[in-house]
C-alpha positions in Angstrom: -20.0 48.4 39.1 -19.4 50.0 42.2 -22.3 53.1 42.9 -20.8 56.7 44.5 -21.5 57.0 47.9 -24.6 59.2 48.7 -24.2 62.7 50.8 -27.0 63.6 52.4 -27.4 67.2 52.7 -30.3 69.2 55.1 -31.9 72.5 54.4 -32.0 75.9 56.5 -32.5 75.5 60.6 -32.1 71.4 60.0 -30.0 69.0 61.1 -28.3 65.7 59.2 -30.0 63.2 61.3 -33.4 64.1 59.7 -32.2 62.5 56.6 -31.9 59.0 58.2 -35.3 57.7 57.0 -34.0 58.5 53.6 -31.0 55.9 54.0 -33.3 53.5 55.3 -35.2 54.1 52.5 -32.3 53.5 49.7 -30.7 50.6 52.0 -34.5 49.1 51.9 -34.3 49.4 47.9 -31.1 47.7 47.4 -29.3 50.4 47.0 -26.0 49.7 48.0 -24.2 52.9 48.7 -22.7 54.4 51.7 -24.4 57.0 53.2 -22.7 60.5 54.5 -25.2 63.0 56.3 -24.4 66.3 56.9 -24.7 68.8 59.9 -23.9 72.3 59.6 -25.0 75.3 61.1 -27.2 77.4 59.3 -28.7 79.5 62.2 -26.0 81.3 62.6 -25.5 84.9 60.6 -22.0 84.9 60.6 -21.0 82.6 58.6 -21.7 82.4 54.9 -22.9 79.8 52.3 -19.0 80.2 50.9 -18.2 79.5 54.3 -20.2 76.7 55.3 -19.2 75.5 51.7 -15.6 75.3 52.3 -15.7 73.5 55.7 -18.4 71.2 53.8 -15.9 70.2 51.3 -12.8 69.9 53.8 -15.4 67.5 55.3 -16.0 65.7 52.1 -12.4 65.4 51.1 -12.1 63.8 54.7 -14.8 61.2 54.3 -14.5 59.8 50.7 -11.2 61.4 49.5 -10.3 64.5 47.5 -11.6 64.7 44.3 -14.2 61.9 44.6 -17.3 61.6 42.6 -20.5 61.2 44.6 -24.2 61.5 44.4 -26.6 64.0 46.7 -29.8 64.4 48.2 -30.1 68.0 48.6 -32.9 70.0 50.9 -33.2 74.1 50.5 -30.0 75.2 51.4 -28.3 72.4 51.2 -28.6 72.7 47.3 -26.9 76.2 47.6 -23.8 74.6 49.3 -23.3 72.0 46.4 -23.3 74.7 44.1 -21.2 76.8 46.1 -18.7 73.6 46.1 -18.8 73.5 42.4 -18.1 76.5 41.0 -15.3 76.9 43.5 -14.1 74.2 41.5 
């Protein structure tokens, strides 16, 4: 059975690249996913979590499809821009 591919997702004034040593981590496990991490900007005051949220899921669409089911590993903020995502939808 094919597993979701994994989003990795940083927290406030962080950057996707600090997730790396949790896909070597799962890869390490067996885990056989494909790994997505994310970069936004979250220093910055004008833009919103709805904001960040919708370029986020543009982003998503544009990696593993629209409409895709997929599993996340979630820091801080990055928890607030999955929720954002989902009850947009």
């Amino acid at each position: 059975m094919p597993q979701n591919p994994v989003i990795l997702v940083h927290g406030y004034s962080d950057q996707g690249p600090s997730f790396k040593p949790w896909a070597d981590q799962l890869a390490s496990h067996g885990y056989a996913g494909t790994y997505h991490t994310c970069t936004y900007r979250s220093l910055v005051n004008h833009l919103t979590i709805k904001d960040i949220a919708e370029g986020f899921e543009r982003a998503l669409s544009a990696k593993i499809g629209p409409d895709q089911p997929f599993d996340a590993i979630l820091h801080t903020t990055g928890m607030l821009l999955i929720r954002s995502l989902l009850i947009a939808n």
